[in-house]
Residue, then its C-alpha position, 0 to 999 in steps of 0.5 A: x500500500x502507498x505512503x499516505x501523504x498530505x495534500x491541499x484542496x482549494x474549495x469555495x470561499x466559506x465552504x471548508x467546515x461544510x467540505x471537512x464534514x462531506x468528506x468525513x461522512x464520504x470516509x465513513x459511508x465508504x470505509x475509507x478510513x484506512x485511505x483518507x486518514x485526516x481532514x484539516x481545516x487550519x485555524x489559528x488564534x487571533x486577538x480582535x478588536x471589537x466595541x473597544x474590546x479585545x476578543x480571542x476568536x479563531x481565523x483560518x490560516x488559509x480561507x479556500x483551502x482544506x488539508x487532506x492527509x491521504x493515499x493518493x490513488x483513483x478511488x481517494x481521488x474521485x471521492x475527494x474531486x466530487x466533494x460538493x464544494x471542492x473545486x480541485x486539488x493545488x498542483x498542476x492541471x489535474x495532478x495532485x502534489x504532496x506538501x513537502x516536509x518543509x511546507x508542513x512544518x509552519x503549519x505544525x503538522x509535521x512530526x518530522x523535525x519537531x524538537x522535545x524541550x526542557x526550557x521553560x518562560x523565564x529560563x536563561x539560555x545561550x544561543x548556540x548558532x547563527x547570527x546571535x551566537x554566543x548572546x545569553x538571553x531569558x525566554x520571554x515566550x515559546x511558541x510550539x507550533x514554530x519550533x522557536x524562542x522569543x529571547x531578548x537581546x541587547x542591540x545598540x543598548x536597547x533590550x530587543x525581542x529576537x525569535x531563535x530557533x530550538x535547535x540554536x539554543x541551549x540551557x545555562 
């Protein structure tokens, strides 16, 4: 049995919930769990300003599109293509083209390259590679998805937030 894969299907603009759903019904009704193994519809967090308040609400990253982690064959793509809602998958003409490991990784689906941490909010760290080698500096935030440090630095006497990779750092 082939690889299963992740690939992006462009849909109607609002549709992507109503599209998620289809096909996870299709999945369903034609036992194709074992070949369509996740939809997605990447959201993320935004903070909003309405009425003089800030609100937390979520935004999709990509409106247009769903993420389909699938094996690619005749019978995954039919049921996908005739997807009420779907106009096609992205790749050129009518042949779908897998996201690369690369692609997948600031979407924070990839399992590949992700780094387990010890590090915490408030723990001194050093960087160890490019262009802030050698600078110490405290974590002011860890964002997950990114795989990155937010550290502050001293540039030109001035305390300076700088976003450091998890593989250029490492605890005091």
């Amino acid at each position: 049995m082939s690889e299963a894969n992740w690939y992006v299907v462009h849909t109607y603009s609002g549709y992507e919930n109503k599209v998620k759903a289809n096909i996870e019904k299709t999945i369903e009704n034609r036992h194709l769990e074992d070949q369509i193994l996740e939809v997605r519809v990447p959201m993320q967090d935004v903070v909003e300003m309405k009425n003089g308040a800030k609100r937390q609400v979520q935004k999709k990253m990509f409106p247009g599109y769903v993420l389909l982690n699938m094996v690619m064959n005749d019978d995954t793509w039919y049921v996908v293509r005739n997807t009420r809602g779907v106009t096609g998958f992205v790749g050129p003409g009518s042949k779908p083209v897998p996201l690369t490991e690369e692609e997948m990784i600031p979407l924070g689906i990839s399992d590949a390259g992700k780094i387990e941490i010890d590090f915490l909010e408030g723990d001194t760290v050093v960087v160890t590679g490019g262009a802030w080698k050698d600078t110490v500096g405290v974590i002011q935030s860890i964002n997950m998805a990114k795989q990155v440090v937010t550290i502050n630095v001293e540039l030109f006497g001035r305390e300076t937030p700088v976003e450091i990779s998890f593989a250029e750092i490492q605890k005091m």
